[in-house]
N, C-alpha and C positions, 0 to 999 in steps of 0.2 A: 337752567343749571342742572348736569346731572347729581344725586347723591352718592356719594360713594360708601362703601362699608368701610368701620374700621378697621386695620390690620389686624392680621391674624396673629395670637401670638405662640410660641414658638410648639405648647404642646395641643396645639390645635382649635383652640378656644378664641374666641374674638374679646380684643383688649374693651371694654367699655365707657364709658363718661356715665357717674350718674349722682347726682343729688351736689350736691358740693365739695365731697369727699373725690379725692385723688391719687394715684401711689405717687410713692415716693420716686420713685425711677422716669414716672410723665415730667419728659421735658417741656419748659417754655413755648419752643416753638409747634410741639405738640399739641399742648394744649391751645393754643392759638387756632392752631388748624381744625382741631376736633371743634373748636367755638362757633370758627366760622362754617364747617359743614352743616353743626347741627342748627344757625339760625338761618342760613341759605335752603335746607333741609324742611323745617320749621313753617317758610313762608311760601304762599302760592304760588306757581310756576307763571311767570308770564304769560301774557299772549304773544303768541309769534306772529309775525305778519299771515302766515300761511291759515292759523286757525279764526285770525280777524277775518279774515276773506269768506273763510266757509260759513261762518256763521252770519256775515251780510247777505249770504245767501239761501239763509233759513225761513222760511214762513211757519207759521203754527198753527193748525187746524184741529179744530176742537169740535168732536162732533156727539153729540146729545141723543141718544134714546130712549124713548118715555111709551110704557106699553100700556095701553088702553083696555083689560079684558072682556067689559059689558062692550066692546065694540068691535072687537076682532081687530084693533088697529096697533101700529106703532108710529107715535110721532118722532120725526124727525128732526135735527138741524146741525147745519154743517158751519161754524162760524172760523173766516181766516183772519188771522191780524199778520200784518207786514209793511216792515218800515218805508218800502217802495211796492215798485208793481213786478212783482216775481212772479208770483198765480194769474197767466192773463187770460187763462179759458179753462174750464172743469165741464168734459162732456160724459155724461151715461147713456148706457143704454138700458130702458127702464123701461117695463113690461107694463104697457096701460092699466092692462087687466086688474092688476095690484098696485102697482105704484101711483100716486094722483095728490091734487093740490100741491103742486111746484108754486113756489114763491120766492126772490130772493133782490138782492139791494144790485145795483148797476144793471146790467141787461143780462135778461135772460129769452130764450128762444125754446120753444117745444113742438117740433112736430115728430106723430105719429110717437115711437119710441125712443125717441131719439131728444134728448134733456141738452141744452149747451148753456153754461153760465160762464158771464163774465163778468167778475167783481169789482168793485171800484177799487183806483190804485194804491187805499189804505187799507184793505178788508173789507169784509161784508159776512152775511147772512144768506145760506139757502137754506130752504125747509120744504119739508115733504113729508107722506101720510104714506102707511104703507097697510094692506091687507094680507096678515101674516097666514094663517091655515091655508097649507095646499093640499090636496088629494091628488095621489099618483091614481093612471085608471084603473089599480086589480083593490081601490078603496083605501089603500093605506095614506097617512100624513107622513110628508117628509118635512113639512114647517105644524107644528100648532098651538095654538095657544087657549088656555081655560083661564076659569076664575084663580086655580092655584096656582101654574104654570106654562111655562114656553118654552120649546124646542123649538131649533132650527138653525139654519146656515147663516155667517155675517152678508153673504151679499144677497140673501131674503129680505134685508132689510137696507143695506148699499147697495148699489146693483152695476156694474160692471163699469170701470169711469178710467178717463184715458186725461191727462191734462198737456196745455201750453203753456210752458214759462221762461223767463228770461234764462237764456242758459247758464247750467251747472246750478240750478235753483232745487232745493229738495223740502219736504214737509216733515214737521215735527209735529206726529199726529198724539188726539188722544182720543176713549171712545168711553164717557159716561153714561152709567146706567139711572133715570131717574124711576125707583120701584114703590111699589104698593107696600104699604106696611106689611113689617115680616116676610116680605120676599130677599132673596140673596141673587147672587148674579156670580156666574161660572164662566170664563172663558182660556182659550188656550192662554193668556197672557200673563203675565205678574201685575199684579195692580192691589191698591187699597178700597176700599168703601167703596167699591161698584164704578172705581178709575183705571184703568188700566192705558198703558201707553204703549204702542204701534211700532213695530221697527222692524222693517225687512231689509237689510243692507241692499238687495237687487233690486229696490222699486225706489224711485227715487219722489213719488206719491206715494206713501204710507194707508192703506183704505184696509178696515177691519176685513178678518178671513177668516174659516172655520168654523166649528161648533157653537153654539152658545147654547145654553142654560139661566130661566130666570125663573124664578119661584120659590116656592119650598121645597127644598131639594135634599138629600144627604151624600154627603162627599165621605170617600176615603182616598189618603194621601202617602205614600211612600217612595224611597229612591230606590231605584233599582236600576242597576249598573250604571251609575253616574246622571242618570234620566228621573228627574223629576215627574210622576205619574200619578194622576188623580184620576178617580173612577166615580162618576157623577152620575144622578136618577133624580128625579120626584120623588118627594115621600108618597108611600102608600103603592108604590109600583114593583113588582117581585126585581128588583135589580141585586144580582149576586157580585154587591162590588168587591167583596173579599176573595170571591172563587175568581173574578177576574183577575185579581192583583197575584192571588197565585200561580195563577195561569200564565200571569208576565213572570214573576218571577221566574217561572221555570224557561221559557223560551226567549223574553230581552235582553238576555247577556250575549244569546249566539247568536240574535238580528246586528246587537252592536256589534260586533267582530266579524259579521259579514260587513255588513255599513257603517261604518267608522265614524261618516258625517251623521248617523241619523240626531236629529234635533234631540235637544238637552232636555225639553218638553214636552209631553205627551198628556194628551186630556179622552175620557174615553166617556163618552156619554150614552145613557141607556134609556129607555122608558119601556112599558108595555102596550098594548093596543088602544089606542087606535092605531097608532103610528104604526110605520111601516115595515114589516116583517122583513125584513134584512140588516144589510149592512153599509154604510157609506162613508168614505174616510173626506175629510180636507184637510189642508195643512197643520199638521204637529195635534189633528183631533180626527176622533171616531164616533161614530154613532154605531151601537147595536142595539135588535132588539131585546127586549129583556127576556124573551122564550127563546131565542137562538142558542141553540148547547156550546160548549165553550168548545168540544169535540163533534161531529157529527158520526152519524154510523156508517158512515162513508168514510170516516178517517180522515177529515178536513177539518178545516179550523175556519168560520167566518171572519175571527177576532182576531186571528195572524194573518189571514189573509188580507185585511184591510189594514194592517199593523204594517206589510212588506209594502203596500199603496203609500203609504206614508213616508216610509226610511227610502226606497226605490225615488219616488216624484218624478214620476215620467209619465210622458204624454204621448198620444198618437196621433199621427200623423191621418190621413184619411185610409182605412182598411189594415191598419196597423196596431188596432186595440186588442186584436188576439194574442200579441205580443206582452202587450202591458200588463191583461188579464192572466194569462197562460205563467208569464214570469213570477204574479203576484203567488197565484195558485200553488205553482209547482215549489216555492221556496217557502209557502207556508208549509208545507209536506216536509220539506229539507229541515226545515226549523224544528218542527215537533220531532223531527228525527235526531238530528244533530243531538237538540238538548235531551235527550232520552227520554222526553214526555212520549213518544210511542215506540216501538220495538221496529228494528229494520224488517220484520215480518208481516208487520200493521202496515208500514209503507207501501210494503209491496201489493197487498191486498188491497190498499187506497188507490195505487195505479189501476190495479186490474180493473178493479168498478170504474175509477173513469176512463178506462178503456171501453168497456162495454156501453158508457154514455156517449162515448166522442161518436157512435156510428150514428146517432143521429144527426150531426152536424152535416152542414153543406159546406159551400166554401166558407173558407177558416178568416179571407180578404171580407168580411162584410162590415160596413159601418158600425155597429155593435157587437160586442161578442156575448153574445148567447151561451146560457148554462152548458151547452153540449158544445159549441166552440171554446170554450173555455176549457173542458176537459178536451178536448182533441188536441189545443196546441198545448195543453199542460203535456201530453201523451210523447207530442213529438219534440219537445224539450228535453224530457228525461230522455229522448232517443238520442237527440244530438249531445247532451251531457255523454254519455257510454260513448257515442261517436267522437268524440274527442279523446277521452279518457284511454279507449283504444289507439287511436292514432297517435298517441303521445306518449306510450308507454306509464300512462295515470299523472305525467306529472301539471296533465291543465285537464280543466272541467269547463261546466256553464260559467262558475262565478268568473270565470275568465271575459266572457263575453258579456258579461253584465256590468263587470267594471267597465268593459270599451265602452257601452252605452251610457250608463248613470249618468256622467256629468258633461255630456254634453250641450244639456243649457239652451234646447230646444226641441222639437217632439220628434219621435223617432219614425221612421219609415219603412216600409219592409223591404227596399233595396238596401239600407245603410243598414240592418240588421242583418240580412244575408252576407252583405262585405263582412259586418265587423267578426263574424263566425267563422265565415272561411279565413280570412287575417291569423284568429287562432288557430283553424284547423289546418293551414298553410295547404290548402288545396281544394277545391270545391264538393262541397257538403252533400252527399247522396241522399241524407233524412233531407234537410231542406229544400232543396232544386225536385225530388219527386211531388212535393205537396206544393211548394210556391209556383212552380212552372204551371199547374194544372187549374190552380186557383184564384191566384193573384194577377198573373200576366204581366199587364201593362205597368203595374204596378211597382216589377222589379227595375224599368229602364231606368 
């Protein structure tokens, strides 16, 4: 039943019903009707056949993480309940090295990396132990965990899982923290007492993603342009959560107004060393280190830069990360410009230097992009932003071309970036075709 409002009446104010009191002028059949709105109004909306349907086709996975610190470990367990057999397979792929002791109810199979479980057709139980501290090779942690704390990624601890089920079947996930007295738990999600519930409308498996934080921590919280933003560390680690939050505030109002969709959410996590002297984004979270300058004297931002990772969500294709990289780079510059955290003078100066970094680079097509590929296609971006700008009498730029891209809803390639440039520049690109012909090749067919 829908509700409707009461009429309006005549100098613009809406007529009301309240307590038992009435005007004089409420007719009979008004009142009648106002009665029946407000107890139709009043009571729960039925179920439609449409929402019985989707919810016969819900499962609810409930998955438990319990951190161990005298052992380096986190225990796992994933339990499903479902009124039939929706979840007929849950496969990962699960790095020996660290992930170990698989155990679960119906059949389970494990070779090499490769984990495939199959639940019994009311639910069940999987469980698993996981060895959280990694060392990347120049010695830094991008997972670690002490006696007071743990940093690290959700799929450091799930690790990469593909499922079979009955069609149109989807998961109602949730992901519990069980913690050591006096620890607290941080993640990108809303949740209570260390609960938080899972919801990606595009996965129709719900499995945790992003940053997490668990220990003794200190958070600060505030909204900035309609973006819920917490800034999170260990206690006892130099983390400048306040100079971050400044920092957003000066530049998240013009990322949202480039990126309209960027998540409502943002979580920005920090520590100091051991962990890893850079910067790493995942979905709607960051990790920086706690010594990374919020500016560098280069005129770069690590913290926009992984901030653009984030609202952007694009992927590459194979030799197409100079792309992603270059895009992030060159619109963290746009951003401190735009919102006038630095002078169009400081911009210009931040080109030149990584002008003078890009001559290190080799081809711009390599599997990785390298600090010095990274300025080189930051270099040749701003070339084809002017090159458009020119050919168009100013009225399209890059952001032109990054709209074609954004939501395309799979990873981009460097022939589908050359199209979607020339599409704006309505003629084939001279900055691009001189460096993609010579670097990329085969690349572009």
């Amino acid at each position: 039943m829908n509700c409707l409002s009461a009429p309006a009446s005549r100098n613009g104010q809406r007529s009301t019903v309240s307590g038992h009191t009435f005007s004089a002028r409420f007719s009979v059949s008004s009142l009648l009707l106002a009665l029946i709105l407000l107890i139709g109004c009043g009571a729960p909306a039925s179920e439609t056949p449409a929402s019985k349907a989707k919810l016969a086709l819900r499962y609810v996975v409930d998955i438990v993480a319990r951190p161990e610190p005298s052992s380096n470990t986190v225990e796992m367990s994933l339990s499903v309940q479902q009124s039939k057999h929706l979840l007929r397979e849950l496969r990962m792929d699960a790095d020996v090295s660290r992930f170990s002791g698989f155990a679960g109810d119906g059949d389970l199979t494990i070779e090499n990396d490769r984990v495939v479980w199959q639940p019994p057709e009311g639910g069940g139980t999987l469980s698993w132990q996981v060895s959280l501290s990694q060392v990347r090779s120049n010695g830094g942690f991008d997972a670690r965990m002490t006696d007071d704390w743990a940093l690290f990624r959700a799929s450091d601890i799930f690790p990469p899982a593909a499922t079979r089920t009955l069609s149109g079947a989807y998961s109602k996930t949730t992901i519990e923290f069980e913690l050591p007295a006096n620890w607290t738990s941080t993640t990108q999600y809303a949740g209570t007492k260390h609960r938080y519930e899972i919801n990606n409308p595009k996965r129709r498996f719900d499995r945790p993603t992003g940053w997490i934080l668990l220990g003794r921590s200190g958070i600060r919280t505030e909204n900035i342009a309609g973006i819920r933003v917490k800034v999170a560390g260990p206690i006892g680690h130099d983390v400048r959560r306040l100079d971050m939050l400044a920092m957003l505030n000066w530049a998240l109002p013009d990322v949202r107004k480039l990126l309209p969709e960027f998540p409502d959410r943002l979580t920005v996590f920090s520590a100091g060393d051991p962990m890893w002297r850079g910067g790493l984004s995942a979905p709607t979270s960051i990790y920086i280190h706690s010594d990374r300058p919020l500016i560098s004297e280069n005129g770069t931002s690590t913290l926009i830069h992984e901030l653009m990772h984030v609202g952007m969500r694009l992927s590459a294709e194979n030799g197409a990360d100079w792309i992603v990289e270059g895009l992030a780079e060159y619109y963290a510059l746009e951003i401190l410009k735009r919102s006038g955290t630095i002078s169009e003078k400081r911009f210009t100066r931040a080109m030149q230097k990584l002008k003078v970094w890009s001559a290190r680079a080799q081809s711009i097509c390599s599997e990785r992009s390298s600090g010095a590929t990274t300025a080189k296609s930051t270099v040749i971006l701003q070339d084809l932003d002017q090159e458009i700008r020119k050919n168009s009498g100013n009225k399209k730029n890059l952001d032109d071309v990054l709209y074609a891209i954004l939501y395309l809803d799979k990873k981009i390639s460097v022939a589908e970036f050359l199209e979607k440039a020339e599409q704006i520049l309505q003629r084939p690109s001279a900055v691009l075709r001189q460096t993609l012909e010579s670097d990329c090749g085969e690349l572009l067919i």
